[in-house]
DSSP file (Angstrom, degrees, kcal/mol; ACC not computed):
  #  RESIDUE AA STRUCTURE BP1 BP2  ACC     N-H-->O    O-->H-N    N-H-->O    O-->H-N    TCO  KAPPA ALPHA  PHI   PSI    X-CA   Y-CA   Z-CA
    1    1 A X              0   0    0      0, 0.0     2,-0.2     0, 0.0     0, 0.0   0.000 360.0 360.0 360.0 130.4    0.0    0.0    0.0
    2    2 A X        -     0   0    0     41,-0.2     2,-0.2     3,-0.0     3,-0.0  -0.572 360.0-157.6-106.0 158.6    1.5    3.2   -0.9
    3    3 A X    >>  -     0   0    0     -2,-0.2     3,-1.2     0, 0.0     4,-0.8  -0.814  40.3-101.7-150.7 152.7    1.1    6.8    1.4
    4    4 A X  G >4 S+     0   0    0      1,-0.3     3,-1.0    -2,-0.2    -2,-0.0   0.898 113.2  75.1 -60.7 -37.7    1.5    9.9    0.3
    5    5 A X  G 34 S+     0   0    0      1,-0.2    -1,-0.3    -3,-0.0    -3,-0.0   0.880  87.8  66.6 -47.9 -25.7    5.0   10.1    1.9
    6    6 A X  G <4 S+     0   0    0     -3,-1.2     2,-0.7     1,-0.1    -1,-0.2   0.812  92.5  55.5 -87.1 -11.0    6.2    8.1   -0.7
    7    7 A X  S << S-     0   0    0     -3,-1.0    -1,-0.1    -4,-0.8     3,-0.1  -0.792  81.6-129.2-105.6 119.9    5.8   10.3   -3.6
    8    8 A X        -     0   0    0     -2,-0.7     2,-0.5     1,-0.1    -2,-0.0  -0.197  43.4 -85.9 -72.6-167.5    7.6   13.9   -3.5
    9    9 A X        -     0   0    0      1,-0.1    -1,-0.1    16,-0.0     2,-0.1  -0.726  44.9-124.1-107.0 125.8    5.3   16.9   -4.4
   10   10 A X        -     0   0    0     -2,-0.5     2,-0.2    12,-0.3    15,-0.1  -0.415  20.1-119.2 -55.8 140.3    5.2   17.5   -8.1
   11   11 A X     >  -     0   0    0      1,-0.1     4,-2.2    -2,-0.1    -1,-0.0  -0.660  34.6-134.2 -90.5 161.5    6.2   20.8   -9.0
   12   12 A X  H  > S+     0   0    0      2,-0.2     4,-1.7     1,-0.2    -1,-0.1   0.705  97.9  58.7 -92.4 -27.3    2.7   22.1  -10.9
   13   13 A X  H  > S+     0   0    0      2,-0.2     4,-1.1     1,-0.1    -1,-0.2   0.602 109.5  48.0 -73.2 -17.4    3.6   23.7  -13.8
   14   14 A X  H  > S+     0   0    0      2,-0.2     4,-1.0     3,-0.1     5,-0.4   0.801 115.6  46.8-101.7 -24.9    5.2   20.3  -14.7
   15   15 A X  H  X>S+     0   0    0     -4,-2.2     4,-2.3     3,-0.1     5,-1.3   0.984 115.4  50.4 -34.2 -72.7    1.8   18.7  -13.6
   16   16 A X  H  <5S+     0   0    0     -4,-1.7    91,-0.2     2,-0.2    -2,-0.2   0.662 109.8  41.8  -2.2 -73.5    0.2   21.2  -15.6
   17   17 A X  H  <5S+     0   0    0     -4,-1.1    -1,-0.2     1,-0.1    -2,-0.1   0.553 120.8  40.7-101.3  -0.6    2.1   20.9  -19.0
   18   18 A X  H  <5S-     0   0    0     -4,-1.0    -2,-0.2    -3,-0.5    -1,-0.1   0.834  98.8-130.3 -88.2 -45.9    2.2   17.1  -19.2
   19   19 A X  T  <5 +     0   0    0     -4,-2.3    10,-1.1    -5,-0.4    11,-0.5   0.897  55.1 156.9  78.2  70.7   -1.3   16.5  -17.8
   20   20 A X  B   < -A   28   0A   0     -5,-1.3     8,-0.2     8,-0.2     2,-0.2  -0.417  54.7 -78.8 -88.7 171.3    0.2   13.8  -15.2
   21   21 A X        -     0   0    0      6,-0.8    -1,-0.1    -2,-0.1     4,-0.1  -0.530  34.0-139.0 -74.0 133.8   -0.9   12.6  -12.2
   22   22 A X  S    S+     0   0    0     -2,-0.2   -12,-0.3     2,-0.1    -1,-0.1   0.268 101.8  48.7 -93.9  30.3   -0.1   15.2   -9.5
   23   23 A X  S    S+     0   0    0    -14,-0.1   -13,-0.2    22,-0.1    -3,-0.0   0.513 132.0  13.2 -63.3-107.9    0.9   12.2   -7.0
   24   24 A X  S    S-     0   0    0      1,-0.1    -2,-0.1   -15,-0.1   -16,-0.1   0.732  83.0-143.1  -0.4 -75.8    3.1   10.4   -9.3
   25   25 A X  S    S+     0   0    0     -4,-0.1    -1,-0.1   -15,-0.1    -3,-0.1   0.488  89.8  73.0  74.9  23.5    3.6   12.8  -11.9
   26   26 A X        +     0   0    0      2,-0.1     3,-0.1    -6,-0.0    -4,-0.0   0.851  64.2  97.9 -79.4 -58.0    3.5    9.7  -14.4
   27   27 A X  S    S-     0   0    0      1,-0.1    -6,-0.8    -7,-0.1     2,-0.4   0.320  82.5-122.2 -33.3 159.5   -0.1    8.7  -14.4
   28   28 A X  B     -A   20   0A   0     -8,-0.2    13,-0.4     1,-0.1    -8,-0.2  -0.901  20.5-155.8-115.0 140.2   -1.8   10.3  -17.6
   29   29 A X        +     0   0    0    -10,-1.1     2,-0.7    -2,-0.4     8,-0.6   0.521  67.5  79.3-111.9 -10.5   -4.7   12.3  -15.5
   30   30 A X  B     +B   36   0B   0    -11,-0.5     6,-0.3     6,-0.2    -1,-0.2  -0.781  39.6 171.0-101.6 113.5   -7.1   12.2  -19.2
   31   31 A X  S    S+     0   0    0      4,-2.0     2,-0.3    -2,-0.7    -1,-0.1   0.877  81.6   1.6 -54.5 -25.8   -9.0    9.8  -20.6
   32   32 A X  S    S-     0   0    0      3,-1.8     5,-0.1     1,-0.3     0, 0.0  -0.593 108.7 -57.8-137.7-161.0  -10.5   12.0  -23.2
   33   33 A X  S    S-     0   0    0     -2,-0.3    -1,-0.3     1,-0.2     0, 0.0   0.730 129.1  -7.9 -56.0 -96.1  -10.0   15.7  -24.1
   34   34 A X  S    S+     0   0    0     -3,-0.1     2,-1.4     2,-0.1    -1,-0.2   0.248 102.2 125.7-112.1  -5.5  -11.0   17.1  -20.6
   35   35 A X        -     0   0    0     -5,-0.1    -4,-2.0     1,-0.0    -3,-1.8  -0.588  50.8-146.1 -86.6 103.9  -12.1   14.1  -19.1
   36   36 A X  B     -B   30   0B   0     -2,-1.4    -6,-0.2    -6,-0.3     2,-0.1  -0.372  16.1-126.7 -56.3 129.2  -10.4   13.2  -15.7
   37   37 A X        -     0   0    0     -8,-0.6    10,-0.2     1,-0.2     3,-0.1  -0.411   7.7-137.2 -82.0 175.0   -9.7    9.4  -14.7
   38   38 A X  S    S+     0   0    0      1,-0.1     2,-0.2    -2,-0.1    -1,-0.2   0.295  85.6  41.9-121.7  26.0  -10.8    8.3  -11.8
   39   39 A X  S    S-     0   0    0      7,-0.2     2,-0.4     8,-0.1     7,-0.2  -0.931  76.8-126.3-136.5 152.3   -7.8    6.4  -11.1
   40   40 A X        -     0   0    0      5,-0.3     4,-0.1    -2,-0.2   -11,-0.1  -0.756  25.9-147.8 -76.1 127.4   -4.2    7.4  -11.5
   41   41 A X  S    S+     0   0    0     -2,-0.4    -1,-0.1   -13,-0.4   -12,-0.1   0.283 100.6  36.4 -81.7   9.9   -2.8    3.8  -13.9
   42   42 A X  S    S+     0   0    0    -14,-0.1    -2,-0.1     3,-0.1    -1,-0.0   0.494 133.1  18.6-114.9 -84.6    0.5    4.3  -12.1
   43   43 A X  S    S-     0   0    0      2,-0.1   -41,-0.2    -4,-0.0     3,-0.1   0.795  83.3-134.5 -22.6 -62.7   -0.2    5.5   -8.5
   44   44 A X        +     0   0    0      1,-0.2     2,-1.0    -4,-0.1    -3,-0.1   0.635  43.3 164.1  81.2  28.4   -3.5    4.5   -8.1
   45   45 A X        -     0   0    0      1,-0.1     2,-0.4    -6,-0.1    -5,-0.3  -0.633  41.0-114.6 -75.4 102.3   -4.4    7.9   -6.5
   46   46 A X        +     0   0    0     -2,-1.0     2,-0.6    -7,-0.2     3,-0.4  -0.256  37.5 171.6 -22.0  85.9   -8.3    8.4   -6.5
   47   47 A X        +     0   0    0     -2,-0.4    -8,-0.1     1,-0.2    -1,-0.1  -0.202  49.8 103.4-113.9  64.6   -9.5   11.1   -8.6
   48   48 A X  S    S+     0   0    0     -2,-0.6    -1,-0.2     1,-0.2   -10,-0.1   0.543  72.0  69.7-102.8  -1.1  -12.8   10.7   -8.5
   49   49 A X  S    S+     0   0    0     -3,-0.4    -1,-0.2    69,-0.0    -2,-0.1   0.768  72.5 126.0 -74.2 -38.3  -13.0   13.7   -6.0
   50   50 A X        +     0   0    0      1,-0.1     2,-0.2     2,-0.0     3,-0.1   0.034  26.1 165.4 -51.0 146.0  -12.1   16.2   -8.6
   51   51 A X        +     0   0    0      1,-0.1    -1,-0.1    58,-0.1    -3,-0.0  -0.639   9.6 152.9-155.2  73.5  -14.0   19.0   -9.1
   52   52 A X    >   -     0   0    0     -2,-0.2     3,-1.7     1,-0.2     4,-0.4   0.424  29.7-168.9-101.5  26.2  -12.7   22.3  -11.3
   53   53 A X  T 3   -     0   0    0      1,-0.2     4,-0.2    -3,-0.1    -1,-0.2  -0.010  59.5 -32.6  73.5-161.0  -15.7   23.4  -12.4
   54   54 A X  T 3> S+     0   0    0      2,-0.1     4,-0.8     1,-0.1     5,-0.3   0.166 108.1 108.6-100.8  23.3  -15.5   26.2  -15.2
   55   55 A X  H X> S+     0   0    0     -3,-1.7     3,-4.0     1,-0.2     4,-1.9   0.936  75.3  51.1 -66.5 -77.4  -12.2   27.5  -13.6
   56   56 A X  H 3> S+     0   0    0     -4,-0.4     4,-2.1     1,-0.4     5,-0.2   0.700 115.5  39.1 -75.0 -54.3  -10.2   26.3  -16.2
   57   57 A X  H 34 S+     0   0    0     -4,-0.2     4,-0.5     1,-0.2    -1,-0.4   0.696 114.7  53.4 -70.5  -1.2  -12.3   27.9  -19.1
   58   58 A X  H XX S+     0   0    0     -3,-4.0     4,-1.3    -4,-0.8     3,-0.8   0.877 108.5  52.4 -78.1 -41.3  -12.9   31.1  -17.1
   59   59 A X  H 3X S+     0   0    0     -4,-1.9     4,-2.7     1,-0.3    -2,-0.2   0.936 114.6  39.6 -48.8 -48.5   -9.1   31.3  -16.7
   60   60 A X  H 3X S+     0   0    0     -4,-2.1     4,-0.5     2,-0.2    -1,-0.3   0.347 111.8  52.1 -93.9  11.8   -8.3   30.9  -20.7
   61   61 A X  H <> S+     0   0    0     -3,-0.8     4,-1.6    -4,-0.5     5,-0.5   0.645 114.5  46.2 -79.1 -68.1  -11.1   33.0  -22.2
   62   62 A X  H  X S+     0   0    0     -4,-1.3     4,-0.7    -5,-0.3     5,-0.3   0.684 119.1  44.0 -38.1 -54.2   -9.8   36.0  -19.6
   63   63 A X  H >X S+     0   0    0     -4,-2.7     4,-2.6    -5,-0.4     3,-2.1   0.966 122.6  38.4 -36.4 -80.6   -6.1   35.1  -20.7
   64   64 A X  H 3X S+     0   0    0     -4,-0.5     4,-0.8     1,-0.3    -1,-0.2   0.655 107.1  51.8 -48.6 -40.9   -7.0   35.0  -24.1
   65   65 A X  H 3X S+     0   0    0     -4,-1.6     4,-1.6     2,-0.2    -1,-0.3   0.579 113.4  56.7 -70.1 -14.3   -9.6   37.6  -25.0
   66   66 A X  H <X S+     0   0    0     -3,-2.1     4,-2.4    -4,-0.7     5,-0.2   0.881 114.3  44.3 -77.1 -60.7   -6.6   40.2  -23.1
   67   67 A X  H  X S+     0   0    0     -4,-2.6     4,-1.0    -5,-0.3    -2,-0.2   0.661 115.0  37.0 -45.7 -34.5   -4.6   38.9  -25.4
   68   68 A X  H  X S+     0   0    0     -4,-0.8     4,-2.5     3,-0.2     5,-0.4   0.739 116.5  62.3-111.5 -44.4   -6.4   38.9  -28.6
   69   69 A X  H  X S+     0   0    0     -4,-1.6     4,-1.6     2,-0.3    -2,-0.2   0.894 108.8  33.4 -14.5 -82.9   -7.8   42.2  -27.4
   70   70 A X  H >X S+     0   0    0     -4,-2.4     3,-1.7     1,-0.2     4,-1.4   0.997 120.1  53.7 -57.6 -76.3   -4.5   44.3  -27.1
   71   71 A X  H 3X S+     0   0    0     -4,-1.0     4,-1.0     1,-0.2    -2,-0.3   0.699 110.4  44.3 -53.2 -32.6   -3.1   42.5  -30.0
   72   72 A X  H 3X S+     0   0    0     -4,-2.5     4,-0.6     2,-0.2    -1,-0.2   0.795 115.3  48.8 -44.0 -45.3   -6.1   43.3  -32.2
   73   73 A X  H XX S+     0   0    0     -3,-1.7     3,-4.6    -4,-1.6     4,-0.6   0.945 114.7  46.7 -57.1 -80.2   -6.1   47.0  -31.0
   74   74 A X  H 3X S+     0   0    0     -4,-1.4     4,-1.0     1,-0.3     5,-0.5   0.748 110.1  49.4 -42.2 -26.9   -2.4   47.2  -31.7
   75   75 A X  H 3X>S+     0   0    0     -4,-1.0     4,-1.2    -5,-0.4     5,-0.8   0.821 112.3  49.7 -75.7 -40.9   -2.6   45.7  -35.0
   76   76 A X  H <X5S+     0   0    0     -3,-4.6     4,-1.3    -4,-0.6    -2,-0.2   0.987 114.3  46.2 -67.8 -54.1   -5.7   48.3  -35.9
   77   77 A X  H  <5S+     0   0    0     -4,-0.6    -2,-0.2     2,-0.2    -3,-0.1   0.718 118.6  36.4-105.9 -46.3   -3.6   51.4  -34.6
   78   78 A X  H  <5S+     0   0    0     -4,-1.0    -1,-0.2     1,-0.1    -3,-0.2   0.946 137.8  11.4 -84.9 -37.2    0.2   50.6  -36.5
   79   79 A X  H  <5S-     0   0    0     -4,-1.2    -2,-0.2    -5,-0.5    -3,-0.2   0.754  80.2-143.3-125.4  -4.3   -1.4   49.2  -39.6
   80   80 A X     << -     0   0    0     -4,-1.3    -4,-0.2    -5,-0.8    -3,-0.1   0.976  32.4-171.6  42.1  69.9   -5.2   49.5  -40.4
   81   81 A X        -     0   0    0     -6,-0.5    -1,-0.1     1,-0.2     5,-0.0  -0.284  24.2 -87.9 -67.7 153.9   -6.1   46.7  -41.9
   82   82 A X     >  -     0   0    0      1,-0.2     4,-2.1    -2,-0.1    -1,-0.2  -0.228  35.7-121.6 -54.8 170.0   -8.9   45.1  -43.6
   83   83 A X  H  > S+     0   0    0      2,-0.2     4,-2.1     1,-0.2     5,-0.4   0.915 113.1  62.1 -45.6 -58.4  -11.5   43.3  -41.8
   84   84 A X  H  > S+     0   0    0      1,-0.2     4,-1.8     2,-0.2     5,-0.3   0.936 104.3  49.8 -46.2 -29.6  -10.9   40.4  -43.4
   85   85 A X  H >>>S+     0   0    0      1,-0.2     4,-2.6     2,-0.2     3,-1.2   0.982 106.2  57.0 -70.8 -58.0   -7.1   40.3  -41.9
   86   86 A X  H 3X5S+     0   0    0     -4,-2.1     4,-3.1     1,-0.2     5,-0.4   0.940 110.9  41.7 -37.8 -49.8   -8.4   41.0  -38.7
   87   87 A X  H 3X5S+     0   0    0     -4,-2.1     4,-0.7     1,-0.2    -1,-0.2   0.743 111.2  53.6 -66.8 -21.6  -10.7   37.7  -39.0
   88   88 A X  H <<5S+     0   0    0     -4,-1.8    -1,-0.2    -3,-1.2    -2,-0.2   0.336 116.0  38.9-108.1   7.1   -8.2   35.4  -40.5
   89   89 A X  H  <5S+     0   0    0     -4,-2.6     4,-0.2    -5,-0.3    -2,-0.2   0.783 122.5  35.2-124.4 -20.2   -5.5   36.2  -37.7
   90   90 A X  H  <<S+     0   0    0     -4,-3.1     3,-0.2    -5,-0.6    -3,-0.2   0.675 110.6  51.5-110.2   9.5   -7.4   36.3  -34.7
   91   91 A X  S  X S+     0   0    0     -4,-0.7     4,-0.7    -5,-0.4     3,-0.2   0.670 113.3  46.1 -94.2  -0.9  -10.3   33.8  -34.9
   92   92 A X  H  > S+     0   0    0      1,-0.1     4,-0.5     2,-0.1    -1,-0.2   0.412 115.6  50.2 -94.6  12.7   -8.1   31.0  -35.8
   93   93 A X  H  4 S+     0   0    0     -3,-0.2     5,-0.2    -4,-0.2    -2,-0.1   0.075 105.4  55.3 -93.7   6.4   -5.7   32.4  -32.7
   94   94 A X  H  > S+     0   0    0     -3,-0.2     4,-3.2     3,-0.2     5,-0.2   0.816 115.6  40.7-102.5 -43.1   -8.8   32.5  -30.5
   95   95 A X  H  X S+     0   0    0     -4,-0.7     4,-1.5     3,-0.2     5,-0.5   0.996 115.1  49.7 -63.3 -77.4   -9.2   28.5  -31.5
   96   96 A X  H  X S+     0   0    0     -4,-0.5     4,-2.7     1,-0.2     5,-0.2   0.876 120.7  33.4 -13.4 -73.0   -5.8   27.7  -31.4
   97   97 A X  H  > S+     0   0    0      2,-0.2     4,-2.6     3,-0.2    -1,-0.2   0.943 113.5  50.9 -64.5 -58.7   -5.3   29.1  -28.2
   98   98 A X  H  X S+     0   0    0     -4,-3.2     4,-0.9     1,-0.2    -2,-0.2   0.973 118.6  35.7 -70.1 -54.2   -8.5   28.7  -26.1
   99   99 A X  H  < S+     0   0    0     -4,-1.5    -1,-0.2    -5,-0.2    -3,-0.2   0.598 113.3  63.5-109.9  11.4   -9.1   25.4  -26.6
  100  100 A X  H >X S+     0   0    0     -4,-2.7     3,-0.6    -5,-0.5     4,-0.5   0.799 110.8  42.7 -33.2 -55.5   -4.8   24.7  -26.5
  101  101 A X  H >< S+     0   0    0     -4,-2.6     2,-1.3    -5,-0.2     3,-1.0   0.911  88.3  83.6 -56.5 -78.7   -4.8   26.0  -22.9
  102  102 A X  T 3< S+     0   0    0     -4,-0.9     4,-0.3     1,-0.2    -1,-0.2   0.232  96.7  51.1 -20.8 -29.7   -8.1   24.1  -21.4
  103  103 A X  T X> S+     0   0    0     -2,-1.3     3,-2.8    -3,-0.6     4,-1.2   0.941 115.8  37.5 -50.2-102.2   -5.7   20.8  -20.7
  104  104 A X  H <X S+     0   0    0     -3,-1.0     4,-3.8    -4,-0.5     5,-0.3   0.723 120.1  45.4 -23.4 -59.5   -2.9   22.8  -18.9
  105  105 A X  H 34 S+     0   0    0      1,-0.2    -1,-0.3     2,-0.2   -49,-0.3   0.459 120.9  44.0 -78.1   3.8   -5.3   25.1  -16.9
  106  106 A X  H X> S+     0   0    0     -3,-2.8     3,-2.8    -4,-0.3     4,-1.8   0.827 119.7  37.1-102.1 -84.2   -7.4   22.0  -16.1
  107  107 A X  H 3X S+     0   0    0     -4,-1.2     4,-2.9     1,-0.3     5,-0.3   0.841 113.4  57.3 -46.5 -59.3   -4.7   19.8  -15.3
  108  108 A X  H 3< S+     0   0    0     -4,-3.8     4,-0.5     2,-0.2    -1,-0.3   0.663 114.5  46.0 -55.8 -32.5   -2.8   23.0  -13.5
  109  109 A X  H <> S+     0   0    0     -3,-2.8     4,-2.5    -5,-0.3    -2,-0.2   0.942 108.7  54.4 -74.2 -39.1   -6.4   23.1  -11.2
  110  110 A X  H >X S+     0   0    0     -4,-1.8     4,-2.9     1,-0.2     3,-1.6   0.991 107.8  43.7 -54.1 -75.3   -6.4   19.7  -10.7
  111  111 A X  H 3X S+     0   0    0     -4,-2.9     4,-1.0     1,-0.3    -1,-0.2   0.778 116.9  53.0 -58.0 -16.4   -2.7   19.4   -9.0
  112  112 A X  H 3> S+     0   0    0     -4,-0.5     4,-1.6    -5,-0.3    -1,-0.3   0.895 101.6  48.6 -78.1 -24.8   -3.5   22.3   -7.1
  113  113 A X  H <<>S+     0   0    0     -4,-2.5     5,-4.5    -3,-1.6    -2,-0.2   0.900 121.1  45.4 -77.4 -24.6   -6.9   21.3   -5.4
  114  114 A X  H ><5S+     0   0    0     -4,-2.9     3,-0.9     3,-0.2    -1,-0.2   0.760 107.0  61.3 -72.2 -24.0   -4.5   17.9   -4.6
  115  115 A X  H 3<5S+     0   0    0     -4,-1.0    -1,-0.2    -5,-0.2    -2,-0.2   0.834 119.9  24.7 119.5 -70.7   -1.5   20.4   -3.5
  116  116 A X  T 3<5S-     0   0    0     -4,-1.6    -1,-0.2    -5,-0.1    -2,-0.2  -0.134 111.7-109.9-129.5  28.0   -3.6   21.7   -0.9
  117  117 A X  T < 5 +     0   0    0     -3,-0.9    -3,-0.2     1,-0.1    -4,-0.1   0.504  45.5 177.8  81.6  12.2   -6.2   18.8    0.0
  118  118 A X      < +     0   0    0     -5,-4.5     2,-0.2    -6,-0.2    -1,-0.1  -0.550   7.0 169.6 -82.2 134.2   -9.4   20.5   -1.4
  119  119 A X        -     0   0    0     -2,-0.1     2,-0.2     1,-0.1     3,-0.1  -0.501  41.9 -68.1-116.2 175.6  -12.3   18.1   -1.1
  120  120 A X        -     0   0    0     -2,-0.2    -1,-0.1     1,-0.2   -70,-0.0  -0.535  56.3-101.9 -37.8 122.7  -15.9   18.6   -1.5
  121  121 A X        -     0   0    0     -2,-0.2     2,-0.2     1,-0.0    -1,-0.2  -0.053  40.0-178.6 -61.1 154.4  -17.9   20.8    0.9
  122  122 A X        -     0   0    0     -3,-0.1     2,-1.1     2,-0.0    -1,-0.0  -0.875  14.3-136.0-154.4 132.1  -19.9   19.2    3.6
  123  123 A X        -     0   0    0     -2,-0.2     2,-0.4     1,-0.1    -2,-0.0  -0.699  11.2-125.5-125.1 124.5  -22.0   20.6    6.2
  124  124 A X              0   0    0     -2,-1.1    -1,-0.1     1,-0.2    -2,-0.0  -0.063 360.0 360.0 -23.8  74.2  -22.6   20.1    9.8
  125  125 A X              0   0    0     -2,-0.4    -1,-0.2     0, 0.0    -2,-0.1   0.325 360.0 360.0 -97.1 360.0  -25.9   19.6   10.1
């Protein structure tokens, strides 16, 4: 039986940009695009507990729309462009980008709410 002692703390950004188990840091932590297992295949760590919600997409629209935002301004203001330019560089950067991240910033929630123990609420009734 393995204990938490026996695995050192995965640094998160390297959680993060493999999408590993944050015990281990071997385990593959998707089955599917976004779909968490709900066992680690190395570890065994139980991750049936996980829960990030729509933090991960809140996180990469706000990243992204800043981004696509300034660079869209700036782009208007040095060169004027057509419309059309505008539409063929930033809605296939919007794509690109936004649904690149949702893995990391998913994976990046995950090994934090394990980081720091976060379970489900429950209340004392």
């Amino acid at each position: 039986m393995t204990t938490e002692r026996d695995y050192p703390l995965q640094p998160i950004w390297k959680v993060s940009l493999r999408s590993r188990c944050p015990r281990c840091g071997e385990g593959r932590l998707f089955k599917g695009f976004l779909d968490v297992r709900p066992v680690c295949d190395v570890c065994g760590l139980d991750l049936t507990q996980v829960d990030t919600g729509d933090g991960p997409a809140v996180f990469v629209i706000f990243a992204v729309c800043i981004l696509m935002g300034a660079g869209a301004l700036w782009l208007e203001l040095t060169f004027s462009p057509p419309f059309w330019v505008h539409m063929a560089i930033w809605i296939p950067f919007v794509l690109i980008f936004g649904i690149g991240l949702l893995r990391p910033f998913k994976a990046a929630l995950v090994a934090i709410q394990y980081k720091y123990q976060a379970r489900p609420g429950e209340l004392d009734v």
